[in-house]
C-alpha positions in Angstrom: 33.8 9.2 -15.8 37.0 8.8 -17.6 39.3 5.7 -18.0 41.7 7.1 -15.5 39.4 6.9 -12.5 39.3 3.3 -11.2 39.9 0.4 -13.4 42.6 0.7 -15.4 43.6 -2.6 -16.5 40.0 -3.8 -16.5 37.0 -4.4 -18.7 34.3 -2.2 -17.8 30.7 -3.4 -17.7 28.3 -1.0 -19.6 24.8 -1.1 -19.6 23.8 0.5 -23.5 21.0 2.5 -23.9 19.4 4.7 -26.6 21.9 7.8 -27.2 23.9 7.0 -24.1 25.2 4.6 -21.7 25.7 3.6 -18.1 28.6 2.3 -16.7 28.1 -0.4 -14.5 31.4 -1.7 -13.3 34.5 0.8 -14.1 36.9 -0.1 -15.9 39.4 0.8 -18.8 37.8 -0.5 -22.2 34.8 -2.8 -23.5 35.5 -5.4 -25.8 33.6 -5.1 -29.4 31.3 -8.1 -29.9 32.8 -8.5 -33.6 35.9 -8.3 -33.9 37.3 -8.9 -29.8 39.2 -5.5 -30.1 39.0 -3.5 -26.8 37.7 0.0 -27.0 38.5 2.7 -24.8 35.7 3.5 -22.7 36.0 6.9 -23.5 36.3 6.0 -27.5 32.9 3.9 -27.5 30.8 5.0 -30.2 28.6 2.4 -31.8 26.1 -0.3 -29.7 23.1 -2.5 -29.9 21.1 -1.5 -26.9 19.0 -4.5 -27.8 21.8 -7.1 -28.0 24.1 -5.0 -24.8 26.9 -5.1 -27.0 29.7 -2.3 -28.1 31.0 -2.4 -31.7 34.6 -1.1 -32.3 33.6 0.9 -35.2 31.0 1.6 -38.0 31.9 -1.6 -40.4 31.6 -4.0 -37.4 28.4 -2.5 -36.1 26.8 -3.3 -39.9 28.4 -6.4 -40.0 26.4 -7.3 -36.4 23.2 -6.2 -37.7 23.5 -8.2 -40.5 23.9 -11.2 -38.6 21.2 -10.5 -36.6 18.9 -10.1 -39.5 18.1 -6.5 -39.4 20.0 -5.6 -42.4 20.4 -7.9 -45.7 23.2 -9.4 -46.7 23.9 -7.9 -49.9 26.4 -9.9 -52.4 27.8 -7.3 -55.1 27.9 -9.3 -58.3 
């Protein structure tokens, strides 16, 4: 499914699993649990299947885990 079938102003619900993901509810974009940017369905890339949420990129994916305590927070000196 593409963005342009259904949806177009819309978020989409996603459910995220491990290497894929299901869309729910069509729609044109996700919202990244970070930062609030919307991400093209179609342009999703990064996710927490444990926590359901999409990440707009690589930095704010990191930054989620680390809040989340599965990375440490590490403080350049």
């Amino acid at each position: 499914m593409n963005r342009f079938e259904g949806g177009m102003n819309r978020e989409a619900k996603i459910r995220y699993l491990d290497g894929d993901y299901q869309i729910l509810t069509p729609g044109a974009y996700v919202l990244c649990a970070m930062t609030g940017a919307s991400i093209p369905v179609d342009e999703v890339r990064y996710w927490s299947v444990a926590r359901q949420e999409a990440y707009a990129d690589l930095q704010s994916a990191v930054e989620a885990d680390k809040r989340a305590g599965i990375l440490p927070n590490q403080k350049r000196a």
